[in-house]
C-alpha positions in Angstrom: -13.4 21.2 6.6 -14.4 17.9 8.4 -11.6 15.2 7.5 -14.4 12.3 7.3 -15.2 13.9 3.8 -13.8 12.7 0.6 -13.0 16.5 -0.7 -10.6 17.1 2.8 -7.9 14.0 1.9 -8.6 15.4 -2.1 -7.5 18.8 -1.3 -4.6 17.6 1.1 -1.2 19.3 0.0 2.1 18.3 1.2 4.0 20.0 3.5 0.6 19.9 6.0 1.3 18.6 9.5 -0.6 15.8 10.7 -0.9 14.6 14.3 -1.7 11.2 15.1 -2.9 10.1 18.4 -4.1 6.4 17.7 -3.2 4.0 20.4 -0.4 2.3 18.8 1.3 5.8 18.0 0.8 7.1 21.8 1.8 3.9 23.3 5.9 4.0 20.9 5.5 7.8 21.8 5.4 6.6 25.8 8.6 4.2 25.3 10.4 7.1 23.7 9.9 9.6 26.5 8.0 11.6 24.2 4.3 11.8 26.0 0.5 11.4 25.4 0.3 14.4 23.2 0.4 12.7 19.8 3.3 12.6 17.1 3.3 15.5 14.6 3.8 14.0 10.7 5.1 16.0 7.6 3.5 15.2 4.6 6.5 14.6 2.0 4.5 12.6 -0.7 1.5 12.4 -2.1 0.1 9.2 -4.1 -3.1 9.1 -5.5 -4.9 6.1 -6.9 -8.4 6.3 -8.3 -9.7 3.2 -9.1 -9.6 2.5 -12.9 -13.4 1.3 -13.0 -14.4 4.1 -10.4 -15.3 1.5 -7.7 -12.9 3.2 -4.7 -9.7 5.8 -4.2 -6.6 5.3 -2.7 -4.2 8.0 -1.0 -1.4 7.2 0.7 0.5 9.9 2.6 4.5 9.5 3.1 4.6 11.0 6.7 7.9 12.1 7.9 8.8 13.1 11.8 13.0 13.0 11.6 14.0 9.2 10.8 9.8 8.5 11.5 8.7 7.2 8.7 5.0 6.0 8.0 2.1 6.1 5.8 -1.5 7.2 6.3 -3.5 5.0 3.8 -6.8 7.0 2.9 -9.0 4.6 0.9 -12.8 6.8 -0.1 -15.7 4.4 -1.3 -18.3 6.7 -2.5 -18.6 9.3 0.9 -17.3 6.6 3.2 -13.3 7.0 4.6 -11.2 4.1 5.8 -8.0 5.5 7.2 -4.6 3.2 8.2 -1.4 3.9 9.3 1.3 2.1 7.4 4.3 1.2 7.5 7.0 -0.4 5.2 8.8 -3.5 6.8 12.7 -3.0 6.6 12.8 -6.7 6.2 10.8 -7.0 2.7 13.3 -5.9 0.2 11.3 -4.2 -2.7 11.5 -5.2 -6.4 9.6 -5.7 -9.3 7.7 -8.5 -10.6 10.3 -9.7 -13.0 12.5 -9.6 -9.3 10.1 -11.7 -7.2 9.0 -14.3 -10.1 12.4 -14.9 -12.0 15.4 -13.1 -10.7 15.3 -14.1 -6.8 14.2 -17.7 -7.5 16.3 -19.8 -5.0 17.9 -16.8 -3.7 17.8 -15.0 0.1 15.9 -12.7 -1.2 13.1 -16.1 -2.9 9.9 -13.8 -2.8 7.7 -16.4 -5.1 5.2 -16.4 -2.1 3.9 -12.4 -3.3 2.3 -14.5 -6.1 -0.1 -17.2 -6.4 1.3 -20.4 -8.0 1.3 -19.8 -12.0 1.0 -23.5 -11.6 -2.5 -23.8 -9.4 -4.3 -20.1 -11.5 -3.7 -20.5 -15.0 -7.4 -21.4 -15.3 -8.7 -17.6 -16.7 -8.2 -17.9 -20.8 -8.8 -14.1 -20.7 -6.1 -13.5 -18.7 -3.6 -16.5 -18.9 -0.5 -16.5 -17.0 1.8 -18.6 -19.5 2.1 -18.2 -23.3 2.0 -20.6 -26.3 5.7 -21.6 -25.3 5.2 -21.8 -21.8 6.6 -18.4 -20.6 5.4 -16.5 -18.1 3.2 -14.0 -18.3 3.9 -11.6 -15.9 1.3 -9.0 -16.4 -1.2 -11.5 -15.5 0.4 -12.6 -12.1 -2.0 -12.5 -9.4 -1.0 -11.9 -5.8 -0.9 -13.9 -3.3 -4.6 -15.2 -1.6 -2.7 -15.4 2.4 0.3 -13.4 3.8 1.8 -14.3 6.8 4.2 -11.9 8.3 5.1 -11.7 11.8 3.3 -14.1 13.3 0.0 -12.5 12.0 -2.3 -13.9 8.9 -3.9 -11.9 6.5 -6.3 -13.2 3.7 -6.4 -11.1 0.4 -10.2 -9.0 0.3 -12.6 -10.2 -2.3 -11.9 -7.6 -4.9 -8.7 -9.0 -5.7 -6.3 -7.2 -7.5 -7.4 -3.9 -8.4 -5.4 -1.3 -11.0 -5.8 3.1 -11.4 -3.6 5.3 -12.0 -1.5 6.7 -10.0 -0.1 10.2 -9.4 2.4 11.7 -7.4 2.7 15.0 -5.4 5.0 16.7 -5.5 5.7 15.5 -9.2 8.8 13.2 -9.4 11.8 14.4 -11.3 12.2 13.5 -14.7 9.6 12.3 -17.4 8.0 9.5 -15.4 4.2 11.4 -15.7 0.9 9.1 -14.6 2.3 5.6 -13.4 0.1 2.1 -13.3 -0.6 1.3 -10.1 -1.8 -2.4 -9.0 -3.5 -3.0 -5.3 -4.1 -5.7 -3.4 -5.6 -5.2 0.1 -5.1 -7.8 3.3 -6.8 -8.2 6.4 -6.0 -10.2 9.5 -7.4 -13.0 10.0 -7.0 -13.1 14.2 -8.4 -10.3 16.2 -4.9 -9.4 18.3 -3.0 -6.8 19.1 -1.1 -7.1 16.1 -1.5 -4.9 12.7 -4.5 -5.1 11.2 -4.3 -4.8 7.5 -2.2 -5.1 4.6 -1.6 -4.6 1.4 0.4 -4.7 -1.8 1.0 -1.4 -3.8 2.7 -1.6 -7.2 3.6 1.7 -9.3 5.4 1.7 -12.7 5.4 2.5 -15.9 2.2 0.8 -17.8 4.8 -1.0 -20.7 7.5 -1.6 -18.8 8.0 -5.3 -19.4 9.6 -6.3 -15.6 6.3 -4.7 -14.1 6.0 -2.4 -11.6 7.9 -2.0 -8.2 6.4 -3.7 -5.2 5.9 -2.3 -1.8 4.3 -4.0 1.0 2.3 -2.3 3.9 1.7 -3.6 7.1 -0.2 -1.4 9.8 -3.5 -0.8 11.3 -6.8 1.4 11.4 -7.2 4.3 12.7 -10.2 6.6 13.2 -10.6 10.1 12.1 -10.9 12.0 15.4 -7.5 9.7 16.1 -6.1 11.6 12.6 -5.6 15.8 13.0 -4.6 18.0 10.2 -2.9 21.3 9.8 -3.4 21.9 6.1 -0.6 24.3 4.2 
């Protein structure tokens, strides 16, 4: 089955091998003394994200190669694919929203900047980010409009923050079943050699009162004949 379809990424199981040979990926692979032949991924994780109003998809692969790790982003708008490879900055320590919008306040780790202002968007009375005593809200929190990270600048796309519900293969341990998931997607503003895209996922549990935890993504597109899969 072509990977450019929808039903190839849907059927995807982990444990398949998949070989990237995007620039960026054969360019690390020629510092490492490891050749022009592509890097061969393990698929550990599955996460998938259907949009809660049906208007997109998300995947996103966990790809393993020893201590490699990275993520192939699959996002499916009707029949069309967008495909990215991620990664997870060592430098942004992950939390929850309760982490970055209370906790860390004046800290190291001050992460108020993954949000908009309460201050400057608390103009939505369907969806107001303080309560009748003036707490905050933090359900409603919106994330940020601008990242800049690494000397590149990404502005957040026009669909803003976006929620589905997300599942995980193979199924995590415990009782955690179908988590919420919130998504907000970047792109650069400067055409560089630098990463290309961002974005914001957020997985928890739906009434968990600290929201969910926050991972951020920085990496670049790829294209599918760049992308090969041995399915298990």
């Amino acid at each position: 089955m072509n990977n450019n379809t929808p039903e190839f990424w849907k059927k995807l199981k982990p444990d398949s091998i998949v070989t990237l040979t995007d620039k960026e990926t054969l360019r690390r692979g020629m510092e490492s003394g490891a050749g022009m032949d592509g890097t061969d991924y393990t698929i550990s994780r599955i996460i998938d994200v259907p949009q809660q109003e049906k208007i997109c998809r998300w995947m996103f692969f966990e790809l393993e190669c020893g201590e490699d790790t990275r993520w192939l982003w699959v996002k499916i708008v009707d029949n069309e694919i967008d495909l990215h490879v991620m990664e997870m900055p060592e430098a942004f320590n992950r939390g929850d929203r309760y982490d970055f919008a209370v906790e860390r306040v004046d800290s190291e780790d001050d992460y108020r900047w993954v949000f908009q202002n309460p201050e400057e968007c608390d103009d939505d009375p369907e969806c107001p980010v303080f309560d009748e005593d003036g707490a905050l809200i933090l359900d409603n929190l919106r994330y940020t409009t601008e990242i800049d990270w690494e000397g590149q600048a990404y502005v957040k796309k026009k669909q803003g923050d976006l929620c589905g519900i997300a599942r995980e293969r193979p199924e995590p341990t415990g009782e955690l079943g179908p988590q919420l998931a919130t998504i907000a997607e970047y792109h650069a503003i400067n055409d560089n050699d630098k990463p290309d895209n961002a974005v914001f996922l957020e997985i928890g549990p739906e009434e968990d009162e600290r929201g969910g935890m926050i991972s951020l993504m920085i990496g670049w597109r790829v294209a599918t004949t760049e992308v090969n899969v041995l399915n298990r």
